[in-house]
mmCIF file of the N, C-alpha and C atoms, coordinates in Angstrom:
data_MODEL
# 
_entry.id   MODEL 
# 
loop_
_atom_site.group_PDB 
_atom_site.id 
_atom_site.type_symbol 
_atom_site.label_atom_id 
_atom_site.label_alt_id 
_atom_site.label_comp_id 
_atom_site.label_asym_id 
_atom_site.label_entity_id 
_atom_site.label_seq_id 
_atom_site.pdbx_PDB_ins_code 
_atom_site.Cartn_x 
_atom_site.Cartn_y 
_atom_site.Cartn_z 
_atom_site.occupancy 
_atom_site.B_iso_or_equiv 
_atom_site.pdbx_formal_charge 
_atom_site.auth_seq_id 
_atom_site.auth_comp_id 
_atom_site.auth_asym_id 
_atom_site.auth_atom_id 
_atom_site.pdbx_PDB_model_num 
ATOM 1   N N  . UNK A 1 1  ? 63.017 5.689  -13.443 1.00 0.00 ? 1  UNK A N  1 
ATOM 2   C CA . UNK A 1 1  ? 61.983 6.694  -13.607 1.00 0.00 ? 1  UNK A CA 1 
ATOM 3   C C  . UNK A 1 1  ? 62.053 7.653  -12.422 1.00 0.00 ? 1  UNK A C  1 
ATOM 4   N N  . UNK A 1 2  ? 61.807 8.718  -12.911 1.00 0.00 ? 2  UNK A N  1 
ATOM 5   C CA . UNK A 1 2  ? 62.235 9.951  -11.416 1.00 0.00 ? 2  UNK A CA 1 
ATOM 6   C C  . UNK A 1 2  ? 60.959 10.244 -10.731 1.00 0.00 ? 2  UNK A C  1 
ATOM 7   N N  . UNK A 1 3  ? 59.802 9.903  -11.463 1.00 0.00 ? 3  UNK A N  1 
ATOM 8   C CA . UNK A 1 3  ? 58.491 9.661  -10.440 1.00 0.00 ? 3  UNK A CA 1 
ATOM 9   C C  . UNK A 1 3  ? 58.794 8.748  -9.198  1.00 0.00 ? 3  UNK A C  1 
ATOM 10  N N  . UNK A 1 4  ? 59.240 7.024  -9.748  1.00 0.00 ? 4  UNK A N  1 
ATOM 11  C CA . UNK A 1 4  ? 59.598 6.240  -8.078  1.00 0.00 ? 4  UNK A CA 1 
ATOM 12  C C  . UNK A 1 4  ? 60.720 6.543  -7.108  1.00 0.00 ? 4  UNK A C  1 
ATOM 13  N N  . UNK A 1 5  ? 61.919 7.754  -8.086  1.00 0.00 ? 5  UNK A N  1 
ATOM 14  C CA . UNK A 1 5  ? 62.429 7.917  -7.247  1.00 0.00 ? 5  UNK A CA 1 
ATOM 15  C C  . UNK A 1 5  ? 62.291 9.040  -6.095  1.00 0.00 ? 5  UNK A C  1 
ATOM 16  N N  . UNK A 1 6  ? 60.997 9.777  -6.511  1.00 0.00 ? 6  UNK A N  1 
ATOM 17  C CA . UNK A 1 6  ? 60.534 10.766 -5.950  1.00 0.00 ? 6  UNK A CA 1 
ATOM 18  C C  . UNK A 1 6  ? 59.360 10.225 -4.525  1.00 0.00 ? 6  UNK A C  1 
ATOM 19  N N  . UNK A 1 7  ? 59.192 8.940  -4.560  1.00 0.00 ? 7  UNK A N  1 
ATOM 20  C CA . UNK A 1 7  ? 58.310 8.468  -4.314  1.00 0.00 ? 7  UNK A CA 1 
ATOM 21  C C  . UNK A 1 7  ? 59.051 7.587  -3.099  1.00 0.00 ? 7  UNK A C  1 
ATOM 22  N N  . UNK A 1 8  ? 60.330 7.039  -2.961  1.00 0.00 ? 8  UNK A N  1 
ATOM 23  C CA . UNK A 1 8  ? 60.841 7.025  -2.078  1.00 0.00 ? 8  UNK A CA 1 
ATOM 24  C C  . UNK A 1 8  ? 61.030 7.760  -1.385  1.00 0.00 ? 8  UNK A C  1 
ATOM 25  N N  . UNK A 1 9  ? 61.574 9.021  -1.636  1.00 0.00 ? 9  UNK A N  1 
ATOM 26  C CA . UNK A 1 9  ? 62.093 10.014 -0.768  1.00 0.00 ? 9  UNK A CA 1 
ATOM 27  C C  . UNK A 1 9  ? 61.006 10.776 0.138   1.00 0.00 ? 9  UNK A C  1 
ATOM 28  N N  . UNK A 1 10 ? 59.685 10.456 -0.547  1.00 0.00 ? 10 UNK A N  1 
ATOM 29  C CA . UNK A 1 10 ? 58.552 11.340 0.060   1.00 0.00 ? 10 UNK A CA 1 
ATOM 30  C C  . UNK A 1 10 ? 57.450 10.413 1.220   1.00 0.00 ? 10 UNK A C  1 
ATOM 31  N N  . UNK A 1 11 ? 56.872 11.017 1.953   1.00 0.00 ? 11 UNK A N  1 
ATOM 32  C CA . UNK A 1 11 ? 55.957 9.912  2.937   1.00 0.00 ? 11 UNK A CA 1 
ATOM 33  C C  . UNK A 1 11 ? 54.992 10.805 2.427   1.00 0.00 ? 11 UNK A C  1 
ATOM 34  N N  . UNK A 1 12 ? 53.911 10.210 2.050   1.00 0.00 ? 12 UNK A N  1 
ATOM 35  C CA . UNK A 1 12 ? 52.220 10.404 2.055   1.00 0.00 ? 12 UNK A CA 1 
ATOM 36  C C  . UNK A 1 12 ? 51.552 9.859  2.646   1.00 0.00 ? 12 UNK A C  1 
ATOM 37  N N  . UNK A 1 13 ? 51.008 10.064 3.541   1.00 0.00 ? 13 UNK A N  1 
ATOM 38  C CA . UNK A 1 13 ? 49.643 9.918  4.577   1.00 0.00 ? 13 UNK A CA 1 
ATOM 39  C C  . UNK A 1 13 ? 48.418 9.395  3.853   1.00 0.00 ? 13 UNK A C  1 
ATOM 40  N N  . UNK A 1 14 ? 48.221 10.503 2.909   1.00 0.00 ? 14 UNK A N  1 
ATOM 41  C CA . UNK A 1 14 ? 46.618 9.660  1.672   1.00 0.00 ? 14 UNK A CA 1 
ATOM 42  C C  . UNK A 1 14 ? 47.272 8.476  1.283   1.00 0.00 ? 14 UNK A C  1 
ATOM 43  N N  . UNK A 1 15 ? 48.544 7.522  1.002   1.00 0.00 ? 15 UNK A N  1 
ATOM 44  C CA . UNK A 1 15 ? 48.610 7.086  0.618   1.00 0.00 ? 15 UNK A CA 1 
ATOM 45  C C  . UNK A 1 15 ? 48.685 6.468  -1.064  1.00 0.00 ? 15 UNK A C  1 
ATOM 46  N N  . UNK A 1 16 ? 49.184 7.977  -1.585  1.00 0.00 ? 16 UNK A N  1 
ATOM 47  C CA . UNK A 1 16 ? 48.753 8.031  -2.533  1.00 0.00 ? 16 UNK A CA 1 
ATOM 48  C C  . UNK A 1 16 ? 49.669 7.663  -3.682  1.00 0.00 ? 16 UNK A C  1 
ATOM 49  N N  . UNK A 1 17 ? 50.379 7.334  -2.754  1.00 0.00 ? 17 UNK A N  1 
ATOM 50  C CA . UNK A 1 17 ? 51.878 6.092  -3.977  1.00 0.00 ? 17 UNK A CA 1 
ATOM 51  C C  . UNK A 1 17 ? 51.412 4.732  -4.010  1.00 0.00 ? 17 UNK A C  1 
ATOM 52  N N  . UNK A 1 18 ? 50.462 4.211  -3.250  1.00 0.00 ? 18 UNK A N  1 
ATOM 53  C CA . UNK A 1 18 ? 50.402 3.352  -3.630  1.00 0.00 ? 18 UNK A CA 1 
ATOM 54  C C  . UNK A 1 18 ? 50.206 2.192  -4.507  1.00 0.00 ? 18 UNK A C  1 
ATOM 55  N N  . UNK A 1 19 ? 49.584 2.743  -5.465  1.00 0.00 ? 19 UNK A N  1 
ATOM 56  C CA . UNK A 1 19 ? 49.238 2.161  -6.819  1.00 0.00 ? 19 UNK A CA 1 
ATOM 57  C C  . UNK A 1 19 ? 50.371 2.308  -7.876  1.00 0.00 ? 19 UNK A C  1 
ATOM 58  N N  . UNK A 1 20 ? 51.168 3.616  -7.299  1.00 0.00 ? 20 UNK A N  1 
ATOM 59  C CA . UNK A 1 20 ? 52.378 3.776  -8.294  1.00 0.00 ? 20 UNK A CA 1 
ATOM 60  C C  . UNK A 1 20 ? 53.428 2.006  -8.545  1.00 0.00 ? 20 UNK A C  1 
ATOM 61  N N  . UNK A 1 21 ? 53.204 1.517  -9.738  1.00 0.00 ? 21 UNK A N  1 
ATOM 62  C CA . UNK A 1 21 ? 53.759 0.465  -10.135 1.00 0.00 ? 21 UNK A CA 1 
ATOM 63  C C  . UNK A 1 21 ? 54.946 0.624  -10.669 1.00 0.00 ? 21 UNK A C  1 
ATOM 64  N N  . UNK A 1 22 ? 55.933 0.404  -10.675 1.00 0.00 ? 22 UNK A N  1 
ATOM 65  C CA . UNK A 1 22 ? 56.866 0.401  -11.795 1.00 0.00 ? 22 UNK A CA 1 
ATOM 66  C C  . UNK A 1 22 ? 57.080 -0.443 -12.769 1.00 0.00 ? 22 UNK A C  1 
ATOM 67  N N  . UNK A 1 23 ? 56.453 -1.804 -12.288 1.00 0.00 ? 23 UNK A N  1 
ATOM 68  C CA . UNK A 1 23 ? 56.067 -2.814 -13.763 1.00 0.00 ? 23 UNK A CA 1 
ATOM 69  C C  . UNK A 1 23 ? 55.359 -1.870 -14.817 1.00 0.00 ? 23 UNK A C  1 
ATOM 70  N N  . UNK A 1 24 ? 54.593 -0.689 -14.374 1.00 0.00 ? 24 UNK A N  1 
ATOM 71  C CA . UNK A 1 24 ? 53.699 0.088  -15.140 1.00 0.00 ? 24 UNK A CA 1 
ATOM 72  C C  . UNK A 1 24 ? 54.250 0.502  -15.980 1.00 0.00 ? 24 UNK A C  1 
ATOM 73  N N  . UNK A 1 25 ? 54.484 0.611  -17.489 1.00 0.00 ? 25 UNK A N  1 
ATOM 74  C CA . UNK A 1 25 ? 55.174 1.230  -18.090 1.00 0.00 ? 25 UNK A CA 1 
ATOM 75  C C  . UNK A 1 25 ? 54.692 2.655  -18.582 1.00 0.00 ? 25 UNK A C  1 
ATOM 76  N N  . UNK A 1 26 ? 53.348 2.804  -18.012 1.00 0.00 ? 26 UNK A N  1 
ATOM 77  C CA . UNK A 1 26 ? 52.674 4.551  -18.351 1.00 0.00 ? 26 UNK A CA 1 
ATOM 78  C C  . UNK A 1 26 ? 52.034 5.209  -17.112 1.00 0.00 ? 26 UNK A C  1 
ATOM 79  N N  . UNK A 1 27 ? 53.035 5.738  -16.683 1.00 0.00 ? 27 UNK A N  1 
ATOM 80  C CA . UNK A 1 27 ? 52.800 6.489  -14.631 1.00 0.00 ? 27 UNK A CA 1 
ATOM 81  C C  . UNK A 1 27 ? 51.580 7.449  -14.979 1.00 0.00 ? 27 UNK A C  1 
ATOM 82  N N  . UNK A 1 28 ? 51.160 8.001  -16.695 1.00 0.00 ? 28 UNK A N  1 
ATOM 83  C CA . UNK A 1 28 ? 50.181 8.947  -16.781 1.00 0.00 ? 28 UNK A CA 1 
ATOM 84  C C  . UNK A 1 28 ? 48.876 8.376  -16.458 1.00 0.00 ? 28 UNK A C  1 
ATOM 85  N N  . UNK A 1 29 ? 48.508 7.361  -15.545 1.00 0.00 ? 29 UNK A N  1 
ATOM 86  C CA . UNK A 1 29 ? 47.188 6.806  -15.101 1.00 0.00 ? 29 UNK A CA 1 
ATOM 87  C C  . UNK A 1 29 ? 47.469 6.582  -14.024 1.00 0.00 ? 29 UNK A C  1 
ATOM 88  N N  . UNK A 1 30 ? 48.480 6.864  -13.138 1.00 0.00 ? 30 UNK A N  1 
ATOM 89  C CA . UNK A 1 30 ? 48.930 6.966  -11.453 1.00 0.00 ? 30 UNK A CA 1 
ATOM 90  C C  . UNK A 1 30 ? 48.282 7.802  -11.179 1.00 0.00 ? 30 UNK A C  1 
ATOM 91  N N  . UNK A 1 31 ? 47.370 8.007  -10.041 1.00 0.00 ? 31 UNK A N  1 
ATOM 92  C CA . UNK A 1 31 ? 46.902 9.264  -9.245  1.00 0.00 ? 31 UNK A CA 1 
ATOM 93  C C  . UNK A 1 31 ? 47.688 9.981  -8.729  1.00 0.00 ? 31 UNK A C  1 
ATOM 94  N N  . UNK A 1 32 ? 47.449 11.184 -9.253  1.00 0.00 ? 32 UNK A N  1 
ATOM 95  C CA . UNK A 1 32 ? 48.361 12.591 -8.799  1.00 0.00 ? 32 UNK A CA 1 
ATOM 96  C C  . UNK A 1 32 ? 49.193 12.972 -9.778  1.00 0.00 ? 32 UNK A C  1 
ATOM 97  N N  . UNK A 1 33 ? 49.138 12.376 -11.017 1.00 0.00 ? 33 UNK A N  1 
ATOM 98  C CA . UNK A 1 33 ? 50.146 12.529 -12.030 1.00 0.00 ? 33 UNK A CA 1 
ATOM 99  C C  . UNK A 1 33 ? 49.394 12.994 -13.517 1.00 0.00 ? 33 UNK A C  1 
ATOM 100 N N  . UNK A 1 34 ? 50.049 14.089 -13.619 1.00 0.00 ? 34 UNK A N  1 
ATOM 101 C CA . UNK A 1 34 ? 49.272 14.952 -14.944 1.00 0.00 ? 34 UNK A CA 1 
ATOM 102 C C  . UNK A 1 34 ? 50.400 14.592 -15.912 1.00 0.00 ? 34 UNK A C  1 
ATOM 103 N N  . UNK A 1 35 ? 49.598 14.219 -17.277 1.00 0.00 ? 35 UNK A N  1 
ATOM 104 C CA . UNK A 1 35 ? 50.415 14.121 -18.314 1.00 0.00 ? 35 UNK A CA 1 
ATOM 105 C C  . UNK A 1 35 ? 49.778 14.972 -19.467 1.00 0.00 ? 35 UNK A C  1 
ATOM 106 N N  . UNK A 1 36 ? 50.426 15.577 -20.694 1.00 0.00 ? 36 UNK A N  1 
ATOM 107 C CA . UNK A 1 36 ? 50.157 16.335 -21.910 1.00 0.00 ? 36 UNK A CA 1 
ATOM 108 C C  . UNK A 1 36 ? 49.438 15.340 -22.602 1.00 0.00 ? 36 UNK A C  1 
ATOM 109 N N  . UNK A 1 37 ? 49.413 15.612 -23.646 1.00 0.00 ? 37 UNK A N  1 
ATOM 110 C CA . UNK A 1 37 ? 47.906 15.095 -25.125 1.00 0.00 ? 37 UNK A CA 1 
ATOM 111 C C  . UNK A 1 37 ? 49.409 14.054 -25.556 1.00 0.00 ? 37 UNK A C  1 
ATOM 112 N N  . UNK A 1 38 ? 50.431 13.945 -25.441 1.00 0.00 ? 38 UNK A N  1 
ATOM 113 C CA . UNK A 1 38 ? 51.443 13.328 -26.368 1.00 0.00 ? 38 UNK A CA 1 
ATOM 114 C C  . UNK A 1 38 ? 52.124 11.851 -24.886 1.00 0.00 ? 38 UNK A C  1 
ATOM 115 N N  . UNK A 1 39 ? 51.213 12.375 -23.542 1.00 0.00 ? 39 UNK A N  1 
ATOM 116 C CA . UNK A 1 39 ? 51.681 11.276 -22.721 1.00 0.00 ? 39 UNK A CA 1 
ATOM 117 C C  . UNK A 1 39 ? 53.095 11.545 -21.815 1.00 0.00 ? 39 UNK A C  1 
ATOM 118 N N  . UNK A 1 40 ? 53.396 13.097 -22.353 1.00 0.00 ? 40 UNK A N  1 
ATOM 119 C CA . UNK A 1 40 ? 54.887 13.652 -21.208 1.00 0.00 ? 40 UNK A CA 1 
ATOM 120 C C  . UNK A 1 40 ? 54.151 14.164 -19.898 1.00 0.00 ? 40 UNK A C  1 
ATOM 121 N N  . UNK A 1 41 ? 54.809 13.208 -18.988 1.00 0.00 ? 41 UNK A N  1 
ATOM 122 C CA . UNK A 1 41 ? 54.453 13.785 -17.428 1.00 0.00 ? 41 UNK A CA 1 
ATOM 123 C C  . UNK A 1 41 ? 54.889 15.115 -17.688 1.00 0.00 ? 41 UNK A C  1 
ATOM 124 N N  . UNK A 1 42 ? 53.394 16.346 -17.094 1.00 0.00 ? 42 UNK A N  1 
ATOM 125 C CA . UNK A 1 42 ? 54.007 17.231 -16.533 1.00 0.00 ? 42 UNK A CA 1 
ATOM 126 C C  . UNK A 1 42 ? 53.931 17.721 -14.696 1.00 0.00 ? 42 UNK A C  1 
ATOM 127 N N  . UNK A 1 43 ? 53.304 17.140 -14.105 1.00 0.00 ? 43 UNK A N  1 
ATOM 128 C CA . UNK A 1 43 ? 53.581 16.890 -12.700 1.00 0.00 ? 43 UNK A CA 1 
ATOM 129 C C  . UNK A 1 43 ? 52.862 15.946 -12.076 1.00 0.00 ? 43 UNK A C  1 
# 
């Protein structure tokens, strides 16, 4: 998934990867992550 791999590369201070799971199979309920009506991340 190119969200965790984005998520390595980046340091956040809020801490705000932290909940990012990858057992998760739907990142559209990760904080900071907008998804469409159909569930496609759009940022």
């Amino acid at each position: 998934l190119a969200l965790l791999a984005f998520k390595t590369a980046v340091i956040a201070p809020d801490g705000i990867f932290l909940q990012w799971n990858e057992e998760d199979p739907d990142p559209c309920g990760w904080k900071g992550v907008k998804c469409d009506s159909t569930k496609n991340v759009m940022s």
